[in-house]
C-alpha positions in Angstrom: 25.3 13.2 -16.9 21.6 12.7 -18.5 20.3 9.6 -16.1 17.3 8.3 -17.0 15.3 6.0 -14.1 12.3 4.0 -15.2 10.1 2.9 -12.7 7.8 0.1 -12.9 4.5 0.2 -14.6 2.5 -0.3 -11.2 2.2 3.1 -10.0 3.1 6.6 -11.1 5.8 9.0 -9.9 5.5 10.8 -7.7 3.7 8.2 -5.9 3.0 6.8 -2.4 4.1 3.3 -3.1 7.7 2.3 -1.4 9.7 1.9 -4.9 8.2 5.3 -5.6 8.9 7.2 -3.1 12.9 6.1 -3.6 12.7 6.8 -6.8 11.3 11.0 -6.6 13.7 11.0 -3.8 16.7 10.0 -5.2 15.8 11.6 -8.5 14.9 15.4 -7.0 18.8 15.4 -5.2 20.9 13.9 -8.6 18.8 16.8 -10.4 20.6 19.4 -8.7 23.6 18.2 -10.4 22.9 16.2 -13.5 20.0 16.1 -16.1 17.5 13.3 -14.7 14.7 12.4 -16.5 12.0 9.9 -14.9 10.0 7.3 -17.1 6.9 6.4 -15.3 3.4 4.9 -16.3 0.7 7.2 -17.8 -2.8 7.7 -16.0 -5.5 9.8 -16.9 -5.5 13.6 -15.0 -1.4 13.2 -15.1 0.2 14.8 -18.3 2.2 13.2 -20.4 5.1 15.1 -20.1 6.2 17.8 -17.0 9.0 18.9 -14.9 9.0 19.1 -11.0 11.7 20.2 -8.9 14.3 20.2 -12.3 13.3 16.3 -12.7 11.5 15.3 -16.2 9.1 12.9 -15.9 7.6 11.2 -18.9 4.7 8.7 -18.7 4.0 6.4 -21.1 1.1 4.0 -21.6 0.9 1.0 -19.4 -1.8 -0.9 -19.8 -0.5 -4.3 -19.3 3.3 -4.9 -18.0 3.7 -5.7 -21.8 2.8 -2.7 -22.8 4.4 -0.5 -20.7 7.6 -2.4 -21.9 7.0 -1.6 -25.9 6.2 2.0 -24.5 9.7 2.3 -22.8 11.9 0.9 -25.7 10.4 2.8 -28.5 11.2 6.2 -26.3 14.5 5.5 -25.3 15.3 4.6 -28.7 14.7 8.4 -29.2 16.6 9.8 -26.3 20.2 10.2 -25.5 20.9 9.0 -21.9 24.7 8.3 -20.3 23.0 6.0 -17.6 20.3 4.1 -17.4 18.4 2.9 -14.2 15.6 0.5 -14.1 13.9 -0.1 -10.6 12.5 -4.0 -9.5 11.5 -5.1 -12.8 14.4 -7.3 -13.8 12.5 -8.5 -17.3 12.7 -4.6 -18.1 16.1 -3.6 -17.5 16.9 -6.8 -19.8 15.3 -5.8 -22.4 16.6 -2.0 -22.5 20.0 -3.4 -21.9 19.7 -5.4 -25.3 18.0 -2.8 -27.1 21.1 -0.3 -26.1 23.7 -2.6 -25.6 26.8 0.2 -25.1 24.6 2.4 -22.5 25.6 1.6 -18.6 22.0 -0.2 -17.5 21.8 -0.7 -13.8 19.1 -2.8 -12.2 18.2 -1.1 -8.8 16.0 -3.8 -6.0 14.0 -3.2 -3.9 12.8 -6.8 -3.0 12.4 -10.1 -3.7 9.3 -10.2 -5.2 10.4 -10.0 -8.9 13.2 -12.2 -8.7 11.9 -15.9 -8.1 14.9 -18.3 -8.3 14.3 -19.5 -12.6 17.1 -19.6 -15.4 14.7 -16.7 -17.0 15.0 -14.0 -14.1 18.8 -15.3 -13.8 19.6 -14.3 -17.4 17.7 -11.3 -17.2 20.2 -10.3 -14.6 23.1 -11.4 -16.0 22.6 -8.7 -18.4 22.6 -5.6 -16.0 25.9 -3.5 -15.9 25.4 -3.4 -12.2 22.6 -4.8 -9.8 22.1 -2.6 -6.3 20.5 -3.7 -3.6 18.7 -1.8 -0.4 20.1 -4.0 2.0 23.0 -6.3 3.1 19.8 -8.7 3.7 18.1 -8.6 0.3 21.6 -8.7 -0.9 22.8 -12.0 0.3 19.5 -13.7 -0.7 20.3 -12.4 -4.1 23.5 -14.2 -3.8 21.8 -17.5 -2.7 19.2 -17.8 -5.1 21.9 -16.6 -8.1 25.2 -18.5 -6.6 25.9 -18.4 -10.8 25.3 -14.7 -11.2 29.1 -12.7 -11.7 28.1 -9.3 -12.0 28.5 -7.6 -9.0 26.0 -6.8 -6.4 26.2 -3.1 -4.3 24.5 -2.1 -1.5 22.8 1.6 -1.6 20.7 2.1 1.3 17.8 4.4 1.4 16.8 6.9 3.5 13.9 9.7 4.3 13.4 13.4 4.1 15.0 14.7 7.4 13.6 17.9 7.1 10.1 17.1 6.7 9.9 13.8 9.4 10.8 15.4 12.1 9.4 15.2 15.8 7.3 18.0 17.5 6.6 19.1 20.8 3.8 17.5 22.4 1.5 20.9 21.9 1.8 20.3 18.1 0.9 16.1 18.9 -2.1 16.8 20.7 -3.1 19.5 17.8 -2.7 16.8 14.5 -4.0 14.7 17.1 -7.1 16.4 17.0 -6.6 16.6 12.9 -7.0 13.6 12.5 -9.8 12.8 15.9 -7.7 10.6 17.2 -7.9 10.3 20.9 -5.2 12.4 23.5 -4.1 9.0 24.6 -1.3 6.1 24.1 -1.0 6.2 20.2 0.6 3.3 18.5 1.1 3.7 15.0 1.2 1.4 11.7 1.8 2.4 7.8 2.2 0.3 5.3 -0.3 -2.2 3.0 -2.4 -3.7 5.0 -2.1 -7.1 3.7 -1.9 -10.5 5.6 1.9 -10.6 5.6 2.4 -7.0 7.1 1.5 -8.3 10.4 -1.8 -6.3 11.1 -3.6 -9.2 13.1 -0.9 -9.5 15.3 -0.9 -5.5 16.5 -4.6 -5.7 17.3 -3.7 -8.9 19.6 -0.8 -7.3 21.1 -3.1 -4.0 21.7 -5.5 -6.0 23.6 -3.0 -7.3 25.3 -1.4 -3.6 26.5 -5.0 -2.5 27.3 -5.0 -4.9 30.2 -2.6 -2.6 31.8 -3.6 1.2 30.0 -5.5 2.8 27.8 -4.2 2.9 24.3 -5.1 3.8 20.4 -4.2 2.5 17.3 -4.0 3.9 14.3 -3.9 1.6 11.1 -2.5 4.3 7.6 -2.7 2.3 4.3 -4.6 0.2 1.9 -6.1 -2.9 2.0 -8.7 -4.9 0.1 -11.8 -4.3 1.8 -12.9 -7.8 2.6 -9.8 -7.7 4.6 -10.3 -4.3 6.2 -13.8 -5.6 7.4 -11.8 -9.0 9.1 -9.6 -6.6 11.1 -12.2 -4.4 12.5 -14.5 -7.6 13.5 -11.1 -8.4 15.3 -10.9 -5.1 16.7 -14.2 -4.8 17.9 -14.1 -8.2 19.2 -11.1 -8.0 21.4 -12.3 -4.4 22.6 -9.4 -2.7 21.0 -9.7 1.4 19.8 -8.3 1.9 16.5 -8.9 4.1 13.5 -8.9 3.2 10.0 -7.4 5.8 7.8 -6.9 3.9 4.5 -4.4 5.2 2.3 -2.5 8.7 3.4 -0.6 10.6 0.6 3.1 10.6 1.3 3.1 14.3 1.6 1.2 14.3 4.2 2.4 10.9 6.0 4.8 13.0 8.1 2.5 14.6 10.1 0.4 11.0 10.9 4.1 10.1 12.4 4.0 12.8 14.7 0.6 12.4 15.8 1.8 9.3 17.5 3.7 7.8 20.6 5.2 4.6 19.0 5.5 2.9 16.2 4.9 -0.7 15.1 6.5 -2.9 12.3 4.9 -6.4 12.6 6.2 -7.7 9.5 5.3 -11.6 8.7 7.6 -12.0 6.1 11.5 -10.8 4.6 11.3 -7.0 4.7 14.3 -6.2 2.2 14.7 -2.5 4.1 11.3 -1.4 5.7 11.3 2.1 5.0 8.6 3.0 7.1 11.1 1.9 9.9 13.6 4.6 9.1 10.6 7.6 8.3 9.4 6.6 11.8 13.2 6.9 13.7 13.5 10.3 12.1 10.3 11.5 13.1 12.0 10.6 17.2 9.6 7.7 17.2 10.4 4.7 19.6 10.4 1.7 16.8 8.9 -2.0 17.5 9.4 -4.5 14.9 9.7 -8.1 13.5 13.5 -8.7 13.8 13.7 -10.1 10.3 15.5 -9.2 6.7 16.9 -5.6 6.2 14.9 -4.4 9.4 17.8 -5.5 11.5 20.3 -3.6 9.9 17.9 -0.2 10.8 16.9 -1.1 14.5 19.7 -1.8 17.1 17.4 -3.4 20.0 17.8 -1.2 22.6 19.1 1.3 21.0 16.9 2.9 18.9 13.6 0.7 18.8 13.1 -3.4 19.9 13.3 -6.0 17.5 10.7 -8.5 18.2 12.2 -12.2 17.9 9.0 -14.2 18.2 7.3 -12.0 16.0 4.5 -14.4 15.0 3.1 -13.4 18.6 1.4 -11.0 20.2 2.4 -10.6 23.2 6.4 -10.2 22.7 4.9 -6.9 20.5 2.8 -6.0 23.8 5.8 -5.9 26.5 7.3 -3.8 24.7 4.5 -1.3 24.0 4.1 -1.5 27.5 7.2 -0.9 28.7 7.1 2.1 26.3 3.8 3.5 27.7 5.0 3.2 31.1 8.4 4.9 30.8 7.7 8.3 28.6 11.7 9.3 29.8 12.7 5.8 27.9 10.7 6.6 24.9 12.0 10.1 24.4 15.7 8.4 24.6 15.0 5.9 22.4 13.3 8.1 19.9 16.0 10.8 20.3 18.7 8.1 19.5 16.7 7.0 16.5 16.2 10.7 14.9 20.4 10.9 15.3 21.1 7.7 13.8 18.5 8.4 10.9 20.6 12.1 10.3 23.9 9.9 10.4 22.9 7.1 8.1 19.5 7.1 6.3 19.4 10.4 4.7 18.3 11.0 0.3 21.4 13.0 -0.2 23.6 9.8 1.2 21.9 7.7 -0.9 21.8 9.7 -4.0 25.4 10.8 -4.0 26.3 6.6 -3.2 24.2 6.0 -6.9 26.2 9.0 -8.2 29.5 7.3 -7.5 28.9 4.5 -9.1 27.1 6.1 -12.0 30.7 7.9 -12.4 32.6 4.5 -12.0 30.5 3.0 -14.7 31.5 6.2 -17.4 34.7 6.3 -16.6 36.9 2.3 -16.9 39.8 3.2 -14.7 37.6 4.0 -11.9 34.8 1.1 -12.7 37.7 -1.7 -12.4 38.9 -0.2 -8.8 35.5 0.1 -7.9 34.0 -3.5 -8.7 37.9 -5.0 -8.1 37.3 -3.2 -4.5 33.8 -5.1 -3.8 32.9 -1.1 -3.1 29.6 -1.7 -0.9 27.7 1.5 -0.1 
């Protein structure tokens, strides 16, 4: 098959943005099998047109959302594709899907965030040969906010790169702890945007809170406006807490920030549809803490391989567990053991590629689509 998968016009691909990384992911395995070609946004120093890895990826001018929009129907209009994949931007895969009306055009999300509950985002969806969700989570908000929508909604679930997240000896720790001069002490980590619903605030109280008992460092890996940057550290620095900065860390290299630490903290504030971060962390044999909310729950068993928080708009729920953690170094190799073996069983890119490639084939081949959709298949 020639696939096609057009990202949104926010950031480029390859990219260290979530939806990105999903998409090169995905994209790089189906290439060892089928022609993929990847339609991305343009930005100066990329070129225009290049292959990585067997994947084409074309970028196209995206000045506006608008924009990018004209730029993606007047080159598919050019092309030849059997399948067509448009990530989160519901708007978009609408309009490709009238503009090719007998191509299969699926609608892959990633989150809520693009699909507020109005009769425009519900017809925009009613037009998508298939809509795929990350989670069982994002899934049945889906179905509450669209009870009217009939076409069918499948669950792909993502994964991470098991060969690169891996965990190290603590020889290698203490050397990319030294990288990145961090202190050879408790090191709790957090990646992600560091934006008022990720939960930030709330790690710094619950690190004050585990310094009462030990000494411990934090280490804070993503962007953030700098207004809000400065409010954290004043918070920092006024509740005596260490912690490091690193702003944003290129996904290639994000592997080795994992390693550097002990522990790893998801404070989420709000629906997570999957929280990929979550799933890097396990495979890297990270203990995981975090917010027991959306598609988080359906990566962390409490107990088993991580702690869901349940009062998760506290501190201090976050800071027992970090402490029991620190304390117990046998219980955080178990728990981070168990977590690297369920991310190999369950969250791996070849699982979830060769799940999109099954229902790519359904949707090219009518005898197979109607068991599929008739069988609710859910992968």
């Amino acid at each position: 098959m020639h696939i096609c998968i057009i990202a949104p016009e926010q950031f480029p691909v390859p990219g260290d943005g979530s939806v990105e990384i999903c998409i090169w992911a995905i994209a790089r395995r189906l290439a060892e099998r089928h022609k993929v070609t990847i339609v991305s946004r343009k930005l100066p120093g990329l070129p225009a047109a290049t292959k990585l890895e067997q994947v084409r990826i074309i970028r196209l001018p995206a000045s506006t959302p608008a924009h990018y929009l004209t730029s993606v129907l007047e080159y598919i209009q050019k092309e030849s594709f059997d399948i067509i994949q448009v990530d989160n931007r519901p708007h978009l895969m609408s309009a490709v899907k009238k503009q090719l009306p007998h191509i299969p055009v699926f609608l892959f999300l990633h989150s809520l965030t693009f699909t507020p509950g109005t009769d425009k985002v519900a017809n925009a969806l009613a037009k998508a040969d298939l809509i795929i969700a990350n989670s069982h989570s994002l899934q049945r908000r889906l179905d509450r906010r669209f009870p009217q929508l009939t076409t069918g909604i499948h669950i792909v679930l993502l994964g991470a790169d098991l060969d690169r997240f891996t965990p190290v000896q603590t020889s290698e720790k203490q050397q990319l702890r030294s990288f990145y001069r961090l202190p050879q002490t408790f090191t709790v980590l957090f990646v992600g945007r560091v934006i008022p619903r990720k939960g930030v605030p709330i790690l710094i109280r619950a690190m004050s809170h585990l310094n009462k008992h030990l000494p411990a460092h934090l280490v804070i890996a993503g962007k953030g406006k700098p207004s809000y940057i400065r409010q954290l550290k004043l918070l920092a620095r006024r509740l005596r807490v260490s912690v490091t900065f690193l702003g944003n860390v290129a996904h290639e290299n994000i592997h080795t920030l994992y390693q550097a630490a002990d522990c790893f903290v998801c404070p989420s504030q709000n629906h997570e549809s999957f929280g990929l971060v979550n799933v890097e962390a396990m495979a890297s044999g990270l203990p995981v803490i975090a917010s027991n909310n959306g598609g988080i729950r359906e990566i962390v068993a409490s107990g088993h391989n991580g702690y869901l928080v349940e009062r998760y708009r506290e501190a201090l729920p976050f800071a027992r567990h970090l402490l029991r953690i620190a304390r117990n170094p046998q219980l955080a190799v178990t728990i981070g053991s168990q977590g690297r073996t369920d991310a190999l069983e369950a969250f791996n890119w070849l699982r979830t590629a060769n799940h999109l490639e099954q229902l790519y084939q359904a949707s090219t081949s009518p005898q197979q689509a109607y068991r599929t959709l008739a069988g609710g298949m859910q992968l």
